[in-house]
Steps between C-alpha positions, in 0.01 A plus 500: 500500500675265254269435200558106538158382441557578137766292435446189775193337610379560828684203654816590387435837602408366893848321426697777458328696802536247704885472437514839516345533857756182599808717388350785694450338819864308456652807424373685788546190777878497366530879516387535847701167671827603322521857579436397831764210511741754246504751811581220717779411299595851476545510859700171546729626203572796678535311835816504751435168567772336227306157490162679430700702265642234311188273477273775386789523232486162402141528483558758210742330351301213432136637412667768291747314296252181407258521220123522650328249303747272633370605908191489369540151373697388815185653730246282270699206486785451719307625801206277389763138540563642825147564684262173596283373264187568760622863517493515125187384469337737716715739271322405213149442633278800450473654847211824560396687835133635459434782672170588389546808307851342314665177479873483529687234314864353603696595156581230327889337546565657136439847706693454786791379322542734288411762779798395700745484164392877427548599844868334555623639195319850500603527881899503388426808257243700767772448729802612320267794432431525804876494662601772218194724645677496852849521317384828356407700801822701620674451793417857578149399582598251722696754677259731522269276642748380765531920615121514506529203797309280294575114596632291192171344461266830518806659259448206249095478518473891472805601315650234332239311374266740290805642338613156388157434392452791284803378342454162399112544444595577115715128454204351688264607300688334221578135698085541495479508134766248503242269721258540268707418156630226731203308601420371164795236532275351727326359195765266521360303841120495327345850718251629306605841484478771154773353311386140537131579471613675181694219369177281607270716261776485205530156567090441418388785272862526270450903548813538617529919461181508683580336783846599532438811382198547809751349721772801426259779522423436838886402633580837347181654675624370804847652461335822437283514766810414752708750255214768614537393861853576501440849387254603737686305802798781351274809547386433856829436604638825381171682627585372827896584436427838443238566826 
């Protein structure tokens, strides 16, 4: 536990954890939609359709090559111009399901948008990652898979696939700690998240290593803990290589 209460009142402290828990839940809502869309993209990259080919490519090209507080700006703003002012609204009036045990609020606009900027851009990295994964498995092993009588989809779900996995789960790992180094930029479109909270708490106490300082403990925590995640995900795959 970081010894915060000695240096920041307990509001400021609520601040940070509160930020903290934001970048969290960001981090891990990106993390899941973009590996999902990377492998996606992956797929159409590696397509023999030459139109799905191409616009997958173009896709890269343009989420890859432009700077992300600039999509994240574009989500916030541009797309805001373009929606209806009644959908906006209901955008950026507090919505909550109660279901008795837990209520579920609608994230605020600030969320979303910067939920859809992390997951555009992140989704051109995952699936270069992705496409080098399936790059790297030999042609011998398709082969092989073929002489077994395997059909092309049973060969790529059950040969293919967990080889190209085990090797891009190491450059995944790092587009993760990428998401998460990332999603303070979306201090920039007002989401509450650790790195604005911790400008927030700067901002009214003038204790600026304290609250910056708090705020890079727990990125780097966070790094770690994905760092140790990485590792472990390592072992069992080369337990299971070697059975």
């Amino acid at each position: 536990m970081i010894p915060m209460n000695g240096w920041l009142a307990p509001k400021y402290v609520n601040w940070l954890w509160h930020g903290f828990g934001m970048t969290l839940g960001l981090s891990a809502l990106v993390a899941i939609t973009a590996t999902v869309c990377g492998f996606v993209l992956a797929l159409a990259r590696s397509s023999r359709s030459a139109p799905l080919r191409r616009g997958a490519t173009l896709y890269v090209l343009v989420f890859r090559n432009s700077p992300l507080i600039v999509q994240l700006l574009f989500w916030y703003f541009g797309v805001a111009t373009l929606l209806p002012e009644a959908t906006m609204n209901w955008l950026n009036t507090p919505h909550a399901v109660d279901l008795g045990v837990v209520s579920l609020g609608w994230p605020s606009f600030e969320f979303v948008a910067g939920w859809f900027g992390l997951t555009c851009y992140t989704t051109a990295f995952i699936g270069e990652e992705f496409r080098a994964g399936l790059s790297g498995v030999p042609a011998g092993q398709h082969q092989a898979a073929a002489a077994l009588g395997l059909t092309p989809v049973g060969a790529f779900v059950h040969v293919i696939l967990p080889q190209a996995v085990r090797l891009a789960t190491p450059p995944l790992f790092g587009q993760y700690m990428n998401v998460v180094k990332n999603s303070s930029l979306t201090m920039a479109i007002g989401l509450a998240e650790l790195s604005y909270a911790s400008r927030q708490v700067d901002t009214e106490t003038f204790k600026t290593f304290q609250a910056f300082g708090a705020a890079t403990v727990l990125y780097i925590l966070t790094i770690a803990v994905l760092e140790v995640g990485l590792v472990l995900s390592q072992h069992a795959s080369a337990r299971t290589g070697r059975r």
